[in-house]
N, C-alpha and C positions, 0 to 999 in steps of 0.2 A: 149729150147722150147719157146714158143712166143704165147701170146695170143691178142683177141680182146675183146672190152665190146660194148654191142651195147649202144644205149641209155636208156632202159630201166635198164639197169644192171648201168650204171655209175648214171643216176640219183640217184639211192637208193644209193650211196657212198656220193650225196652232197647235197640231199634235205631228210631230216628224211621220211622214210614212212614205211609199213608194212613190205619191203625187207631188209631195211636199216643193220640190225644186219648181217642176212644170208651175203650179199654184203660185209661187213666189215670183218667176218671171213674169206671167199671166197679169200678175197684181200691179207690175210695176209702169203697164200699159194703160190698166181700167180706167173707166173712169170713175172719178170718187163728186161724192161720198157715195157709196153703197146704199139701196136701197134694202130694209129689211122689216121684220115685223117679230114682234113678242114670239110670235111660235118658232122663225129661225133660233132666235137666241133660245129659248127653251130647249128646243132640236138640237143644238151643237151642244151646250150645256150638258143637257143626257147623253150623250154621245161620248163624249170628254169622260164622264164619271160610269159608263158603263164598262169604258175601256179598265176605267181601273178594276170594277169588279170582277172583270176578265184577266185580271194581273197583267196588263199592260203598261200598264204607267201605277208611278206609287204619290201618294198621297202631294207628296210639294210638287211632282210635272204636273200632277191635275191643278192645281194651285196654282203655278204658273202659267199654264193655258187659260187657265179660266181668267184669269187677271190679263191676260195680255190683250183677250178679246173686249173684255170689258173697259179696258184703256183706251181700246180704237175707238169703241163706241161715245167716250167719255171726247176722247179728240178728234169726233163728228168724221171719222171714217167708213162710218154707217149714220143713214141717216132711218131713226123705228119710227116705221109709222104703226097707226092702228090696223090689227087683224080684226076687220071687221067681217060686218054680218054680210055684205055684200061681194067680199072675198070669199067667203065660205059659199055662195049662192053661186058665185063664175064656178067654182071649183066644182059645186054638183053639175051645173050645163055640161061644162069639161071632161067629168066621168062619164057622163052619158053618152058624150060625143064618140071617146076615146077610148076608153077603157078596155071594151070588148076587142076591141083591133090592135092595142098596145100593150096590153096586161100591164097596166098603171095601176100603184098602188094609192092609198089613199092620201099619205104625207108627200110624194111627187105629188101629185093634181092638186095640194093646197100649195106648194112651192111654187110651180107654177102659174096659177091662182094669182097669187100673190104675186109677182112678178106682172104678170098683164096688165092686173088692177093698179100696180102702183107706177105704172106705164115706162116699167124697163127694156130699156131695147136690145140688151145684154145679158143673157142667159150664161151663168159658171155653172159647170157641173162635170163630176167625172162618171157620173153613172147613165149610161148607153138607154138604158129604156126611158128615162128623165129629159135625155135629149132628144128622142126621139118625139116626146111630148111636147115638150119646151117650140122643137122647132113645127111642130104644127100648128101651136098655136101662133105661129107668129114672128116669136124670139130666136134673137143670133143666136145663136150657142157655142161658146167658147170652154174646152177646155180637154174637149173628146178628143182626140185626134181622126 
């Protein structure tokens, strides 16, 4: 079995917030390694450093998160594949299919996307419209309650 974490779900594993416990229990089940692509890591990456711009975290917590993610990655707790052209192509079918019916945005429908294409059978996410997608397409989805 093989799952995916969108960004909403990986945040809460490396910036403390209200998910952060549920995400850690969750984590201690999945199974590994993670499937992910250059755009999550870019995704969490910005996420991480927007918070600081938002004075949320100071300069060494973004440091810390940012290192702590790029360590799992480093000790194959993720495994990146490429965000390819044929990822982006499921993702436009996906909008088409979905969009209109789920008010999907564009970064969901490539998470997603991505997760199909790299034949995850495990869907992490704590954002409700995400799982709603996730699970049409196919994907368990863990992490909504």
């Amino acid at each position: 079995m093989s799952a995916y974490a969108d960004t909403s779900f990986l945040f809460s594993l490396y910036v403390a917030d209200s998910n952060s416990s549920k995400a850690l229990s969750l984590v201690k089940s999945a199974p590994l390694p993670w499937l992910a692509t250059p755009f999550c890591e870019f995704e969490l990456e910005n996420a991480i450093c927007l918070l600081q711009f938002r004075r949320g975290l100071n300069q060494s917590d973004v440091k810390t998160s940012l290192a702590a993610f790029r360590n799992d990655i480093a000790n194959s707790v993720f495994t990146v594949k490429s965000f390819s052209a044929e990822i982006l192509h499921r993702a436009s079918l996906i909008s088409t299919r979905r969009t209109a019916s789920l008010g999907c945005r564009a970064l969901d429908v490539l998470h997603v996307a991505s997760a199909v294409m790299l034949g995850a059978e495990e869907f992490y996410t704590f954002d409700e419209r995400q799982a709603k997608l996730a699970r049409a397409e196919g994907l368990n989805v863990r992490g909504i309650s």
